[in-house]
N, C-alpha and C positions, 0 to 999 in steps of 0.2 A: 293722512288727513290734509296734509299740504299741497297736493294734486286735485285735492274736491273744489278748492277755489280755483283754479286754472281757469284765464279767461274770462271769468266773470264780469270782470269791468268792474267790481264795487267802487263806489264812491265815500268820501270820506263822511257824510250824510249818513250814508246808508249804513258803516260800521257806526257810527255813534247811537243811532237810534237803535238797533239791536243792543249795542254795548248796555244802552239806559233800560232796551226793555228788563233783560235780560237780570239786571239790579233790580229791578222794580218788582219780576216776580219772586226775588228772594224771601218775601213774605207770604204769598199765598203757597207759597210751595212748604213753608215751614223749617225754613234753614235757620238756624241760629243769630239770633240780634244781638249778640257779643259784638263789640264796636270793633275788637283785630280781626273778629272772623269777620266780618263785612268788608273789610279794608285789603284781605290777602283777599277774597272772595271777588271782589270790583278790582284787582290791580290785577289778576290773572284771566280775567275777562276783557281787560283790556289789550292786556301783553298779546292775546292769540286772537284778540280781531284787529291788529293791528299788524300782523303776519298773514293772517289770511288779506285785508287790505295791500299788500303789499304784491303776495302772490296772487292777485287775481287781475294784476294790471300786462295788459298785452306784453307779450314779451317778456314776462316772469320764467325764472326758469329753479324753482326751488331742487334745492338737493332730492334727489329721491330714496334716497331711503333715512334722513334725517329724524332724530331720534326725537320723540315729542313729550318734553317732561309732563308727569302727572302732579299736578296738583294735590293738594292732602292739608287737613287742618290738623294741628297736635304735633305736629313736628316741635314744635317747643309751646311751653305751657301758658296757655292764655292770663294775661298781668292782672293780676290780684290787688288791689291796692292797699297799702296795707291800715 
């Protein structure tokens, strides 16, 4: 995944406005409106356009074979209030 940016040029514009779209369809697409699933869901959307950002500036030279964490909701139990 980290070689699909190579070169690109992005600009810091340019991941923000994906980063927002990409928030923005969490509703028509039907993901979960739990306030920590929106919150891990927008900070890992950020964490890996902000990598890709990084790798797509001239001269980037990402690890190639770097391992790319997966995301997952449930890892610990969404807060109940009591």
């Amino acid at each position: 995944m980290l070689a699909h940016h190579l070169n690109l040029g992005l600009t810091e514009e340019q991941r923000a406005r994906w980063a927002a779209l990409i928030a923005q369809s969490a509703d028509p697409a039907g993901l979960p409106d739990d306030p920590e699933f929106r919150s891990a869901f927008v900070a890992y959307v950020e964490w890996g356009t902000r990598i890709a950002l990084a790798n797509s500036q001239p001269g980037a030279t990402p690890p190639p074979k770097a391992p790319v964490p997966h995301w997952g909701w449930g890892e610990a139990p969404p807060y109940q209030p009591s």
